[in-house]
C-alpha positions, 0 to 999 in steps of 0.5 A, a space after each residue: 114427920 122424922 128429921 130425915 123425912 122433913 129434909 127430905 121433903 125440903 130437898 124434893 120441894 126445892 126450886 126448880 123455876 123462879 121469876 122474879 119481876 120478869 118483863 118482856 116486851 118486844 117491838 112492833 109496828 105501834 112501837 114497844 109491847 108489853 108481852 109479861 108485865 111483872 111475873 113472880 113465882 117459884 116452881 118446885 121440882 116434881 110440882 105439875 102446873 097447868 097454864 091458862 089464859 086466852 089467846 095472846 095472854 102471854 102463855 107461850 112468852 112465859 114458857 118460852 123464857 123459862 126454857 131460856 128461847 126469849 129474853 127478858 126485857 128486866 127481871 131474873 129467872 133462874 132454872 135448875 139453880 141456874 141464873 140464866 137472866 145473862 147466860 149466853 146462848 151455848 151455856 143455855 143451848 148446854 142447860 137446856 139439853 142437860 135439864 129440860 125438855 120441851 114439847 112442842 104443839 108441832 112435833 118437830 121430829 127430823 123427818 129423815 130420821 127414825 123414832 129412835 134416832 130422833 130421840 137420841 140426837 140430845 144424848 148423842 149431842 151428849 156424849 152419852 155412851 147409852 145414847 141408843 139403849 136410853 131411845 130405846 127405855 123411852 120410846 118403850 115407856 111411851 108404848 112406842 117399842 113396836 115403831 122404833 125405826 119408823 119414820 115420822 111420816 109412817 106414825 099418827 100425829 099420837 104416835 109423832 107426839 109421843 116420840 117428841 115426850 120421850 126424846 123430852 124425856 129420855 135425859 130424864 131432865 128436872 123440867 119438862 116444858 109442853 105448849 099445847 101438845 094436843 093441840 095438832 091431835 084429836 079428842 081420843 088421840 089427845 087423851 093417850 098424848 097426855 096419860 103419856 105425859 103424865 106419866 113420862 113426868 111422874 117416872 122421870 121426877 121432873 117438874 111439869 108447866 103445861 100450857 092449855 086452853 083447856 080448863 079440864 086439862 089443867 086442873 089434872 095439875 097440882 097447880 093451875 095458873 091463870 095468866 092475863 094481859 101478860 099477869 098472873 091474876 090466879 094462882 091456886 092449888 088443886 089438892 092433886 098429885 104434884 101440888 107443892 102445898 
């Protein structure tokens, strides 16, 4: 490898998430819980990392503070070389709209709206100038081109799921964060969620954190991550694309 290759490599695997010591624990009838007890990792930008773990192990409090919606108790975690640990709540609102995208199980579209206009609300809130023409790329790269100015309760749950992707997608943000978006959906229906995301995640050059309870559907990451009692307890590569090794 040349100079010029190997920098260039450096600058493509540079640091997109980093949690140091991140702790979260919140208050419940028993008194305080401990949700994350002490997680320490990095993520490179365009790396694929599948999340799993049963119920209750801290899957979705660990995207939830990556993507700045959940405190943390201690700790640090900065997100697009943004320290974000004491950040408040507009410069977060501001880097989350400017580099990441989120997909939820729920789809969360606004109902009165169509497809396009649903995914460009986050570059109307912009100011972007090619709000319309930039709905419309990612609705077409999603196979959605056809259904524009439908609303959501005249699309499937696929349909729904793949409008969220591309208004996730549409900034072409350096993080997409997804907590189960199969979930709502069924076995074939999932399967074209997912090429979709894939997909929408390799074009835009974004790093991927999935959250799955699905074993088969995180090792189609580069990395898989197992989380238990709020701790990373196996952190492994799979030789697939997206794979920082």
């Amino acid at each position: 490898m040349n100079n010029h290759s190997a920098m260039a490599d450096a600058a493509a695997r540079k640091p997109v998430i980093r949690l140091d010591d991140a702790r979260l624990s919140l208050s419940s009838a028993d008194g305080m819980v401990e949700i994350l007890r002490g997680i320490s990792l990095s993520i490179d930008a365009g790396q694929t990392v599948g999340v799993l773990g049963p119920s209750g192990a801290g899957k979705t409090s660990l995207l939830m503070i990556m993507a700045g919606l959940e405190s943390l108790t201690t700790g640090q975690i900065d997100l697009a070389g943004f320290d974000i640990t004491r950040m408040h709540e507009d410069m977060l609102a501001a880097l989350r709209r400017d580099h990441v995208g989120i997909v939820f199980q729920a789809f969360r579209l606004i109902p009165s709206m169509t497809a396009i206009q649903n995914v460009a609300v986050p570059l109307e809130l912009a100011g972007r100038a090619d709000a319309q023409s930039s709905a419309a790329a990612a609705l077409e790269s999603v196979g959605l081109g056809h259904r524009m100015t439908h609303l959501p309760d005249q699309l499937s749950g696929g349909e729904q799921q793949r409008v969220a992707i591309a208004r996730a997608i549409a900034p072409r943000p350096q993080i997409l964060l997804a907590d189960e978006p199969t979930g709502n959906l069924d076995s074939g229906t999932s399967e074209k969620v997912i090429a979709t995301l894939f997909e929408a995640t390799e074009a835009a050059g974004a790093a991927l954190v999935l959250v799955t309870h699905d074993p088969a559907l995180a090792e189609r990451c580069g990395r898989v991550l197992t989380i238990e009692d709020g701790m990373i307890t196996d952190d492994r590569t799979t030789g697939l694309k997206g794979d920082a090794a």
